[in-house]
C-alpha positions in Angstrom: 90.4 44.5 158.2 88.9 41.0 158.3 90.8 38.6 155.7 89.0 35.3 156.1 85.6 36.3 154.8 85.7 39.3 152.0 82.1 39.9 151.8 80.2 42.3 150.1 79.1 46.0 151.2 76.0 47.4 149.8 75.5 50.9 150.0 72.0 53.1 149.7 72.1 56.4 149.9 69.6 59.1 149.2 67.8 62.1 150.3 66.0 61.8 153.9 62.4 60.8 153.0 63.8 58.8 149.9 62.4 55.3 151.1 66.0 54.0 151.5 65.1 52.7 155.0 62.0 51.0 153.5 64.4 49.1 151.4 67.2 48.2 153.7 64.8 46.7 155.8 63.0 44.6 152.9 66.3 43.3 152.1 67.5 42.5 155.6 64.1 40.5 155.9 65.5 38.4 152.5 67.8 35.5 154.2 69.2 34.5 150.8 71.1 37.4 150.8 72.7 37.0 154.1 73.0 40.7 154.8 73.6 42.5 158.0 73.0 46.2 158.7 76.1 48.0 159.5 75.1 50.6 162.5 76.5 54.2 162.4 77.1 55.4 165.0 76.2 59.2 165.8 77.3 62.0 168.3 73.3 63.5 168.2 70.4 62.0 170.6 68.2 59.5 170.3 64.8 60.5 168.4 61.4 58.8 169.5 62.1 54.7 169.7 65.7 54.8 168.9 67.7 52.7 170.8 71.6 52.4 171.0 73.3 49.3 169.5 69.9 48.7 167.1 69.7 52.1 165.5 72.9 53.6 165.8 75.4 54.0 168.6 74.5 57.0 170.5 78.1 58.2 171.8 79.5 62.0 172.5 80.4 64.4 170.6 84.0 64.3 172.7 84.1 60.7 172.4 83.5 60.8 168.4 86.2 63.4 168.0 88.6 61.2 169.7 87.6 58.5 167.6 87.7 60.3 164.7 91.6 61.1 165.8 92.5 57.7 166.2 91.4 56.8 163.2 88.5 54.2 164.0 86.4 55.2 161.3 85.7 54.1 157.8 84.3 56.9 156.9 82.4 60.2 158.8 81.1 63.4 158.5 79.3 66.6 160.4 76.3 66.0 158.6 74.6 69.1 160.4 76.5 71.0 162.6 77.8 69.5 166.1 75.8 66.1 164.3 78.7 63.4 163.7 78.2 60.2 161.8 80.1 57.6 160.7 81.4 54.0 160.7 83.2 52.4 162.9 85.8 50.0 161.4 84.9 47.3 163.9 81.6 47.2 162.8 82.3 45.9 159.2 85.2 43.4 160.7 82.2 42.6 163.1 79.8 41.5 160.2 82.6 40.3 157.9 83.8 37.9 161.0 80.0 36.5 161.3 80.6 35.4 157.2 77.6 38.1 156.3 77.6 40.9 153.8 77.4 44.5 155.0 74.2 46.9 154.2 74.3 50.6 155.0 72.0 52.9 155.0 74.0 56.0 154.8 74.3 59.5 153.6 75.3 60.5 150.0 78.8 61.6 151.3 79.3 58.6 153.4 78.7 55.9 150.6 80.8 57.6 148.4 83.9 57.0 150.7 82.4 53.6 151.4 83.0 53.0 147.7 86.2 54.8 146.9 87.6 52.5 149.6 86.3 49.4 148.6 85.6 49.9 145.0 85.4 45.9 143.6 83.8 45.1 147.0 81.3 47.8 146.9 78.1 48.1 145.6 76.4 51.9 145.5 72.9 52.6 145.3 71.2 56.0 145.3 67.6 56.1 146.0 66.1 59.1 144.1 62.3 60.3 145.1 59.9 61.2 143.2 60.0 64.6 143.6 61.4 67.5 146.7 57.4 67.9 147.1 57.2 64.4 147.6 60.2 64.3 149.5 58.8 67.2 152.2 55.6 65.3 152.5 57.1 62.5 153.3 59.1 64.5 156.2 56.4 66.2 157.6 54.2 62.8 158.0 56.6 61.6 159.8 56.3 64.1 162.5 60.0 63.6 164.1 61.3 67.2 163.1 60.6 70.6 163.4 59.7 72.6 160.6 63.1 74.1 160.5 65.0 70.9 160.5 62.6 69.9 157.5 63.4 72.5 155.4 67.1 71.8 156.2 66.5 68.5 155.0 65.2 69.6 151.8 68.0 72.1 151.5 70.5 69.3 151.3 68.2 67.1 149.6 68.8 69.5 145.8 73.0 69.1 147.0 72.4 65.1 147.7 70.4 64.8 144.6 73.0 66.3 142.2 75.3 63.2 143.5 73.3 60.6 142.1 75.5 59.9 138.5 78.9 59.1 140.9 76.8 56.0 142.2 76.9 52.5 140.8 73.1 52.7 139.8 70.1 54.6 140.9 66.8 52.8 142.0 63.9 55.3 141.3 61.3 55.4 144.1 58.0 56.1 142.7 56.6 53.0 143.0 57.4 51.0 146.4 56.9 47.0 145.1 59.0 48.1 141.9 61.8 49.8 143.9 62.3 46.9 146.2 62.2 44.5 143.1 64.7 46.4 141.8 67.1 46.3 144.9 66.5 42.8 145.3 67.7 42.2 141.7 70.7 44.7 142.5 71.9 42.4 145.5 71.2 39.3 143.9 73.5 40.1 141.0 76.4 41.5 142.9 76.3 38.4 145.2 76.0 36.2 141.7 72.8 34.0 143.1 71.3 32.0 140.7 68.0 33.5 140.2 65.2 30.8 140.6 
């Protein structure tokens, strides 16, 4: 991979409905950190707004097998069946090359691997809810899944959750402001800014 720049990856994983997303996007907005979001990409179809090469990039199933056997990948999982995602190599060397730090949102699994194969580079963050009740309210208000796929979601949630001790730290969301406080101390830290 990349050798001129060795940045930084920063890793948040959590339960869907978590807030993770919130806070990805509150410390992409923070130029100080020089961050860049590492897209997945992803064998399912686009869901409402989504668009390829800004969410994730929307390729097929076929195509992700094949990339998956020519070992393109950083890391990748069937997160639900016939539902690949993963990294794609390039895209870290892509951010790396630009001189930026990599952010992922990502699934518990995912990170994990992020971090076993970059462990001094790496920093992993799980974002724990407040509660599963809180957690399938959130879901439902956003109104993007069936009722089904919700209680999928929460299914996995209670086998995500019990992963939270093999991250680096956990960031609890019951209060938004604090939460992102607390991520922006995280990144700051791990990047050694000087706090003003």
């Amino acid at each position: 991979m990349a050798k001129e720049f060795q940045g930084k990856l920063f890793v948040f994983s959590a339960p869907s409905g978590s807030g993770k997303t919130t806070i990805v996007r509150h410390l992409l907005a923070q130029e100080r950190f020089n961050l860049e979001f590492s897209i997945s990409a992803t064998s399912r179809a686009p869901r409402g707004e989504e668009k390829d090469g800004i969410d994730y990039y929307f390729i097929s199933r076929d195509e992700f097998i094949q990339k998956i056997k020519s070992e393109e990948f950083l890391e990748w999982e069937e997160v639900y069946t016939e539902n690949f995602y993963g990294t794609l190599k390039t895209e870290v060397e892509r951010i790396w090359s630009e001189g930026k730090h990599v952010i992922f949102d990502i699934d518990v699994a995912g990170g994990l691997r992020i971090k076993k194969k970059f462990p001094e580079e790496t920093l992993a963050v799980f974002v724990k809810p407040p509660s599963v009740d809180e957690l399938k309210r959130r879901l439902k208000e956003r109104k993007t899944e069936s009722e089904d796929k919700i209680n999928m979601r929460i299914a996995k949630a209670s086998v995500e959750l019990a992963t939270a001790p093999q991250f680096d730290t956990i960031i609890k969301n019951y209060d938004l402001s604090t939460a992102l406080q607390e991520a922006e101390d995280l990144v700051s830290d791990f990047i050694g800014l000087d706090k003003n």
